[in-house]
N, C-alpha and C positions, 0 to 999 in steps of 0.2 A: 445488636448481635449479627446483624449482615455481614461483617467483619470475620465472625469464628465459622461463618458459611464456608463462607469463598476457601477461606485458609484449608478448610474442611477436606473441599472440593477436588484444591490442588493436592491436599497431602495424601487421597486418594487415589487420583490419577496420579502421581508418580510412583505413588506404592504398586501400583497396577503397572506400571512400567517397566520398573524393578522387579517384578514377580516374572513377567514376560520376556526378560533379557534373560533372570536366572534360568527359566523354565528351556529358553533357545541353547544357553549355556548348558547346561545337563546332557539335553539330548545332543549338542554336536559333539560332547565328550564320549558319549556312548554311542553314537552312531560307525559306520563301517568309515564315512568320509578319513575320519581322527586315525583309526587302524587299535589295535588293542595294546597296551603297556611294552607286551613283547616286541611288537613292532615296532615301534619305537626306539625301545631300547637296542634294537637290534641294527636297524638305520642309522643311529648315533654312532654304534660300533664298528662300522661298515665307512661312514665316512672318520672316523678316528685313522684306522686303516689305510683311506686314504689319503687323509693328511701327514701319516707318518711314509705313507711311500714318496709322497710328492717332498717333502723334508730330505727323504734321503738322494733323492735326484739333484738337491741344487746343494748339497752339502761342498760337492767338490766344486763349486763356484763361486764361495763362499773366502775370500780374499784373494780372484782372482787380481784385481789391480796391484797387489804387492808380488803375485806370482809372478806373473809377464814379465817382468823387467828380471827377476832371478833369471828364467829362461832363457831370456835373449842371452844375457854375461854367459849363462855356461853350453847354450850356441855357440858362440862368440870363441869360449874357452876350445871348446870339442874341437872346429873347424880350425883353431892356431895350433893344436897339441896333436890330434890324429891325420888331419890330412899335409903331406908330405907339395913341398912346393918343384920338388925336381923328380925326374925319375930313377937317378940315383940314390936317391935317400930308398926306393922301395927295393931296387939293385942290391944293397947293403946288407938292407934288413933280410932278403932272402939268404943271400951270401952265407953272412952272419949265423944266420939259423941254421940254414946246411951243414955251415963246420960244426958248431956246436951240438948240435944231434948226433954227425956222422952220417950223416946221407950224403946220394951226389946226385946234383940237379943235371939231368942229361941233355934238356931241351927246355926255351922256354920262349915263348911269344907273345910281345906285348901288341894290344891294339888299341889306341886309345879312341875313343868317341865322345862325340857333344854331350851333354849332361842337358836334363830337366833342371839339376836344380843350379840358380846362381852361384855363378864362381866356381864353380866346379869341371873336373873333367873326368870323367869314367875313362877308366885301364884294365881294359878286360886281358887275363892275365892266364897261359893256356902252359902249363909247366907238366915235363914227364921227369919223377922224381923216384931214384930205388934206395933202399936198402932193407934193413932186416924190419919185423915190426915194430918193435921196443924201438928205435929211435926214428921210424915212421909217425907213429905218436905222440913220440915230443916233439917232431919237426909240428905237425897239426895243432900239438896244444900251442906253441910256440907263435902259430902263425895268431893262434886265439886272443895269445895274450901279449902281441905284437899291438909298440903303441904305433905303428901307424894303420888303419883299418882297413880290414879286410875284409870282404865277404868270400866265403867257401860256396861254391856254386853248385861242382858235381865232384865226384873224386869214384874216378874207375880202377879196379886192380887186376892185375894181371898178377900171376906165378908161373915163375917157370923153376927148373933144379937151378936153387940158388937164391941171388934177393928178388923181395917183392917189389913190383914196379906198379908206380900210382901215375894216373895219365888224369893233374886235377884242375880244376878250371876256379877260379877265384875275380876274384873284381877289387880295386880300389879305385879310391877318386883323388885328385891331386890338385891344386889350387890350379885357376885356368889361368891360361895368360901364359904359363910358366915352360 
């Protein structure tokens, strides 16, 4: 019977074990350490929140390697289709506008300077332009929707009896080199 001792013994002391782990188990479940149900569930909801903010931060990163190269082609596109290689093509395009509105360009000053960006040449463009308002405005919308690009910088008005005169300042950039 020394045999159902021992066996006795051990199955004691691990039941005593066992009681001891459960008993530590309890109490760090109710203790302040753990925090109460709410907290928890509350913490969960908290970083939920921020795993949906941080999702929406890399949403737009999310096939950039197929993007980049569309970018570059319609860089590529933009800079063959809107920037003018001569200064008469932007001559033209004013000209052009002029008549068609019915305006008359009085004065107009070009000064071209180095450019930031490669290949490029800024033409800062210093024009006193009159007539009535109505084709003042499509001369403006005109210059908007002029394909080679423009930036409208400032646009001063004067009146006097008679038409209205714009003293307006604009910019383009024009292939360098050219």
């Amino acid at each position: 019977m020394p045999d159902l001792r021992n066996t006795r013994r051990k199955l004691k002391i691990a039941m005593g074990v066992l009681a001891g782990v459960s008993l530590a188990s309890v109490g760090l479940l109710v203790s302040p350490l753990v925090g109460s149900t709410a907290a928890r569930q509350q913490e969960l909801l908290q970083l939920r929140a921020a795993l949906t903010a941080k999702n929406r931060q890399v949403e737009p990163l999310r096939g950039l390697d197929k993007k980049i190269p569309l970018a570059t082609q319609q860089i590529d596109q933009f800079y063959k289709e809107r920037f003018s290689a001569h200064y008469s093509d932007v001559l033209e395009v004013l000209g052009n506008l002029s008549k068609e509105t019915g305006v008359k360009i009085d004065s107009a000053k070009y000064s071209p300077e180095e450019s930031q960006a490669v290949g490029l040449q800024r033409v800062e463009i210093e024009a006193s332009i009159q007539g009535d308002y109505q084709p003042l405005i499509k001369f403006l919308n005109g210059l908007e929707r002029s394909k080679i690009f423009f930036i409208v910088n400032s646009i001063g008005l004067a009146t006097q009896n008679g038409p209205i005169q714009l003293q307006i300042k604009l910019e383009t950039y024009q292939k360098a080199g050219s």
